[in-house]
N, C-alpha and C positions, 0 to 999 in steps of 0.2 A: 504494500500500500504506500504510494508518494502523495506527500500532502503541501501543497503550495500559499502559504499566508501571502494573499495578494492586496493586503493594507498597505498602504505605503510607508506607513509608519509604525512603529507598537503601541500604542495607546488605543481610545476609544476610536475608532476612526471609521475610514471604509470597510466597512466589514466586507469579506469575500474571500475564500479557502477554495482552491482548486485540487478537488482529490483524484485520483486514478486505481481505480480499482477495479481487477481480473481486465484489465487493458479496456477499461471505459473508463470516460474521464466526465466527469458533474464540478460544476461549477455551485457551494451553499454563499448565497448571498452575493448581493452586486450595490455595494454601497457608496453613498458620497460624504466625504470626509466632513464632517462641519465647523471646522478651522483652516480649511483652505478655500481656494477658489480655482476657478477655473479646469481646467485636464487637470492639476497638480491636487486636485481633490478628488480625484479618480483612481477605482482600485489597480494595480500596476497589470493588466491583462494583458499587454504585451509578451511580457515573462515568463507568460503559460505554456510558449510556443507557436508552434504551425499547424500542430494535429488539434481534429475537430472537438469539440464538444460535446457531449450528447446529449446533457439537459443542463438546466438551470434552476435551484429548487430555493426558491423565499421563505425565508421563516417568520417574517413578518413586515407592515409595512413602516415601520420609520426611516425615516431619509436614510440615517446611516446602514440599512440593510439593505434596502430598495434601489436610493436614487441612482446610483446609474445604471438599473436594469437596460434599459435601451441604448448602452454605451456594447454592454455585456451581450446585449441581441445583434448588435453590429460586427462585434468582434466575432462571437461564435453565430453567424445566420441558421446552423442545422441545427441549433442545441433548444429544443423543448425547453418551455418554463411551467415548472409547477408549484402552486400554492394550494395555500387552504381554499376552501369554498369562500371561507369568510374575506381572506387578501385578497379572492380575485375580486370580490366585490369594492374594495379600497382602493386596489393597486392603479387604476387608471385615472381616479379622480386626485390621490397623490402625486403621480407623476407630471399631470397635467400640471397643476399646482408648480409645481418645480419647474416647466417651461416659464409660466406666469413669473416667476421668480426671479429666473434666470434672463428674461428679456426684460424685467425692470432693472436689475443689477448689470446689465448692460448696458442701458441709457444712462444709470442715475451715476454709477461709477466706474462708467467707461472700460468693461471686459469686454472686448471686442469678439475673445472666440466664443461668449455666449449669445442665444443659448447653444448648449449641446447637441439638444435634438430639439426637433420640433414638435406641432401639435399634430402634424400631418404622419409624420413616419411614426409617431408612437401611435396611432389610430390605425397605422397598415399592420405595426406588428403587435398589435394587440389580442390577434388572431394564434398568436403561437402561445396566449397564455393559455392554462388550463387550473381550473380547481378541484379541490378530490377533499373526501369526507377524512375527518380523524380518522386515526387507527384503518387506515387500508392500505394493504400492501403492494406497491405499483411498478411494474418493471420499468426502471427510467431509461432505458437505454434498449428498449423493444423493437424502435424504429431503425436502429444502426444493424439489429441482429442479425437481418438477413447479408447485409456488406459486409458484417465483419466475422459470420460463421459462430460470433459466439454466445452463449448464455446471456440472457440480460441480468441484471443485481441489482435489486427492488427497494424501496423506498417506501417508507411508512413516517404519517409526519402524527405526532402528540400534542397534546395541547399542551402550552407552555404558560397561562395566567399572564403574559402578561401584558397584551393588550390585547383587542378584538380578531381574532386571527392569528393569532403567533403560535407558533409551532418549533417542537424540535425534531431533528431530522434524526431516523434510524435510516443507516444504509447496510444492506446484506449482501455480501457476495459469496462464491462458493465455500470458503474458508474464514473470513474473518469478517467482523463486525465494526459499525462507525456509526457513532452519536453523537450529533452537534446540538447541544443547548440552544444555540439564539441564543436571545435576551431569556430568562426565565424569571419564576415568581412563585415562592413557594409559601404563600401564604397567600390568605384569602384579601382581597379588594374589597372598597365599596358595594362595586357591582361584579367583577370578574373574582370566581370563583379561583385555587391555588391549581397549580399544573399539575398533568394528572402523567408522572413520567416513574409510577411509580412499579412497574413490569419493567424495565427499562435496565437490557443489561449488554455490554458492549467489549470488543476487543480495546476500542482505538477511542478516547473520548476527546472532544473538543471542548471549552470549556470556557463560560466569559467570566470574568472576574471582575465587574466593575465594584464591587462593594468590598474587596478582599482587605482595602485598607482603613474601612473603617466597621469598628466595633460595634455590635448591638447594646446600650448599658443594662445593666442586670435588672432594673425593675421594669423595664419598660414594655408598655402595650400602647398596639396603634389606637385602644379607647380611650386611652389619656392623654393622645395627641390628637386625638378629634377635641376634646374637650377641650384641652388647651386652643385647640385653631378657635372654637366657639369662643371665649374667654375673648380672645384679641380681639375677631370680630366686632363683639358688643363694645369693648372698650374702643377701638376706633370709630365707630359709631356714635358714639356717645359727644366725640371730637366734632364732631358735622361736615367731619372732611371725607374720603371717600376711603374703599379698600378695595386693592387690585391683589389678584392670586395668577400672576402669569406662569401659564402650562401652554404646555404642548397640545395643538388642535388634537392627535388622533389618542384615546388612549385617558392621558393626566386632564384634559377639560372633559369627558364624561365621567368618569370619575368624581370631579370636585362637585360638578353639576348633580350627581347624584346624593352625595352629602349634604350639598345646599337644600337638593328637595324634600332630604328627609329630616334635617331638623328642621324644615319650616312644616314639614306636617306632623310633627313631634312638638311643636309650638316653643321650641330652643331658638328658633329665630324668626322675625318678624318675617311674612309673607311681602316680598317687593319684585321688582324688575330683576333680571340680572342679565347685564351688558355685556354680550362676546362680537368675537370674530364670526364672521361669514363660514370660514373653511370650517371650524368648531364647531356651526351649526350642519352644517351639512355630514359630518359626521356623527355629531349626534344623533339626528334622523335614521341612518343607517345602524347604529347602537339600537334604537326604539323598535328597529321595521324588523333586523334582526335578534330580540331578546328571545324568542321563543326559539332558536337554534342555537344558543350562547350557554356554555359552561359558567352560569352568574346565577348571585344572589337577586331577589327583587325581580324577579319575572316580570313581573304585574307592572314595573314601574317604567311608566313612558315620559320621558325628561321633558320634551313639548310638549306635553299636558299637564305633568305637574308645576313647572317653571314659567314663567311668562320671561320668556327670552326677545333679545332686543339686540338686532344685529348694529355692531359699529358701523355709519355709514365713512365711506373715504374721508379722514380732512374733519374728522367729527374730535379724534383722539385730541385735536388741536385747538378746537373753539368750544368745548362743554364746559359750566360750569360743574367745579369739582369740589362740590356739596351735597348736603342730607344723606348723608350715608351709603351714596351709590356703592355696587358691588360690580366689578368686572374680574369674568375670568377669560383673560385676554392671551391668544397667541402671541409670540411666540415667547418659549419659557428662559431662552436665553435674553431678552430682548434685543434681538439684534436690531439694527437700522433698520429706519422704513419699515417698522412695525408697528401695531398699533401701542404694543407691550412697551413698546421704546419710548414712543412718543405722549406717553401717561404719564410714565416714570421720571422722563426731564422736567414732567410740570410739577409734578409730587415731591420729590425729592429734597425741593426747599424748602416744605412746607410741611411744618410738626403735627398740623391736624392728619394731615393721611398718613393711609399704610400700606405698606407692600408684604406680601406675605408669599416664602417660597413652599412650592409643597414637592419639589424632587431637583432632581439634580442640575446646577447650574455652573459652566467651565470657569474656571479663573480666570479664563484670559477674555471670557464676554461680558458686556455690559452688565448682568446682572450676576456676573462672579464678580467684578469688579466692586457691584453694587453693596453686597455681602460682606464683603471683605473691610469694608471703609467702617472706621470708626463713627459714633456720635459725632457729629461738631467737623469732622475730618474734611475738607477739600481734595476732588480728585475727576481727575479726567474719566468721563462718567462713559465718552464713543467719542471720535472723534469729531462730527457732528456737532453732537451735544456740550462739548467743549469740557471744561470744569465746573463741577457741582460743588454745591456744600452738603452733608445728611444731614436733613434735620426730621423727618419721615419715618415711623415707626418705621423698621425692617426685622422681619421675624421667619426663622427658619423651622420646617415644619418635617417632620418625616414621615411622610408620605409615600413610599416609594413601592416603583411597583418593578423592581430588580429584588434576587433574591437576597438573602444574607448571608453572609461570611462561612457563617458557623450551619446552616444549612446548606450550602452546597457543596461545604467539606462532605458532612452527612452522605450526599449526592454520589461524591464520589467514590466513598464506601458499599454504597446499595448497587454502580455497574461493576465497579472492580473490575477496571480496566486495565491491560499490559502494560499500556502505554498512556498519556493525557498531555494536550496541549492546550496552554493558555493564552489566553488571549481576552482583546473588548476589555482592557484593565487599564491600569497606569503603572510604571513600574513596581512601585512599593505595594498595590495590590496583588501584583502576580507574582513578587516575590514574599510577599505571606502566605500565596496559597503553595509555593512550591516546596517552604520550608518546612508547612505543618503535613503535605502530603507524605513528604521522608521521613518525618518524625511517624505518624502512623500507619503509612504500608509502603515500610524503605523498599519491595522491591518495585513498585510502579515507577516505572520512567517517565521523566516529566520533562516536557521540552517546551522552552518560550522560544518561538519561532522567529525568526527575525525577517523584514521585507525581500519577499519575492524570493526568497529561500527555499532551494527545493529540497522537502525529507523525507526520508525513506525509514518508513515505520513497521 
């Protein structure tokens, strides 16, 4: 088995592994970096070679596992793409998004090679996606069989918790085994149920580490951080200034949106508007149309029915008055430029009546790591845009997340008890906590941090 980490980098990044097994080669994941731009935030697919592809398997739809599928459909044209039922319903109204994106960040800051692809060729090859139920086992490489005389090695994807659609990938071939996590979430959500990866036993594991360097503390429960986010709420409130919770449209805004719905029908918080993004509603929708096919809590709960939701119009982030308590759960969680999330926060930010409240994970090097990071009273170049701020704005950090924990998916890797395990989707010092505690408890799993476009042989 050769396994090719086709990040560009070792951090959280583009996620994309190109494996090669009983001489088929799958392509898990085609992602775009979210600290770079341009091709230079493209997974390294060059690297992979000349020889064909034969599929393309998503484990779920966030930029960084997604965005450059149709980079990944250009380089391999023969290579099948398969997702859940649930991604294939997401995956084209995300990628869209991402042209939209990518042709603003072209006018506005002058990236002349975007967009990447367009509206038109991701519509032509949108015919090569397909979606397949959990737990079914699919020959990915059925269509090359007859060219290449040999056996196909099938594919079974698990629900993974942690957003709508997210899956981890079992691959079988004639002799040995491959299980790539994705993102996972071993513990129950709002609305999304924990992953159900619990038959799941493997030669070769792949494994993300984004939490690996930071600790769960011993008394903690997600009930006492709901209570505590209630707590801040009402005290911002009480301010007349407003409260902003920037998340992620697909995923962390139905989520929070489900929390809101149900302490206002729990009477923990007053019944009002709550102010999102466009794209956020539009996945919400599809959260509501599909809950009776969703591994989730709260079946019954339809978030346009229980919420009186209120989309940002363009150009709105900039002229509202930001009073009586408004609530937005505003794209995007980083607040990058030319967001709405971004352009709330420049207005907020000087101002001690509002609050910002984080509920997962935000980089250090973006505006709202940046945001984070700044003391009370502290001045600091908030985007380059935005110039220098001062805090004066409640900022309050919330754990929320819907990656698994540390000490869980050590657990994880006790229950495949795999030969071998690569890490990866970390940052250093997370994958070097999980590498140390794996030796310490089963010295003989070999563990390998893979490094960019590296090819290994496992």
């Amino acid at each position: 088995m050769n396994i090719t980490n086709l990040n560009p980098d070792t951090d959280i990044g583009a996620s994309a592994w190109l494996v090669e097994l009983d001489e088929h080669r799958i392509l898990l994941d085609a992602g775009m970096h979210p600290k770079r731009e341009g091709r230079d935030a493209l997974p390294r697919f060059g690297k992979a070679g000349t020889h064909d592809v034969d599929a393309i398997a998503i484990s779920h739809c966030h930029h960084d596992h997604v965005g450059a599928l149709p980079m990944a459909v250009k380089q391999y044209p023969k290579a099948h793409v398969l997702m859940t039922e649930l991604s294939y319903l997401l995956s084209e109204r995300v990628l869209h998004n991402s042209v939209n994106v990518m042709t603003r960040q072209r006018d506005e800051l002058g990236i002349k090679e975007y967009p990447l692809y367009t509206h038109d060729e991701l519509d032509d090859m949108a015919a090569q996606f397909q979606g397949f139920k959990y737990n079914r086992e699919v020959e990915w490489a059925a269509h090359h069989k007859a060219r290449a005389g040999l056996p196909s090695p099938t594919l079974e994807f698990f629900d993974a918790g942690h957003t709508l659609g997210s899956a981890g990938v079992l691959l079988r071939g004639k002799k040995e085994t491959l299980f790539y996590t994705g993102d996972v979430c071993f513990h129950d959500q709002t609305l999304l149920k924990s992953a159900r990866f619990e038959d799941v036993k493997a030669d070769v594991l792949i494994m993300e580490t984004t939490r690996g360097n930071r600790a769960v503390p011993k008394d903690f429960t997600r009930e006492q951080e709901m209570d505590r986010l209630v707590a801040a709420i009402h005290d911002g409130q009480k301010k007349k200034g407003c409260v902003m919770i920037p998340s992620f449209a697909l995923g962390r805004t139905q989520e929070i949106l489900a929390t809101l719905a149900l302490l206002m029908r729990e009477g923990k918080l007053k019944k009002q508007p709550i102010y999102i993004g466009g794209l956020g509603r539009v996945f919400t929708e599809i959260y509501d149309i599909e809950s009776h096919r969703t591994h989730r809590q709260h079946t019954n709960l339809k978030l346009n029915e229980a919420l009186q939701l209120i989309v940002l119009e363009k150009g709105q982030a900039d002229s509202m008055k930001l009073s009586g308590g408004k609530i937005f759960v505003i794209t995007a969680g980083m607040m990058s430029e030319n967001t709405a999330a971004h352009d709330l926060a420049k207005r907020m930010i000087g101002d001690e009546r509002q609050s910002i409240f984080f509920v997962g994970y935000a980089d250090p090097d973006s505006p709202a790591g940046r945001l984070k990071a700044a003391k009370p009273g502290e001045t600091f170049v908030f985007s380059p845009s935005a110039g220098r701020v001062t805090k004066a704005c409640d900022v309050q950090d919330f754990d929320l997340t819907a990656h698994a924990n540390r000490e869980d998916l050590l657990e994880f890797v006790g229950q495949v008890s795999p030969r071998a395990i690569l890490l990866g989707h970390g940052d250093d010092a997370a994958r070097l906590w999980f590498e140390e505690q794996i030796h310490l408890r089963w010295p003989k799993i070999k563990v390998f941090q893979p490094q960019p476009a590296k090819l290994l042989e496992v």
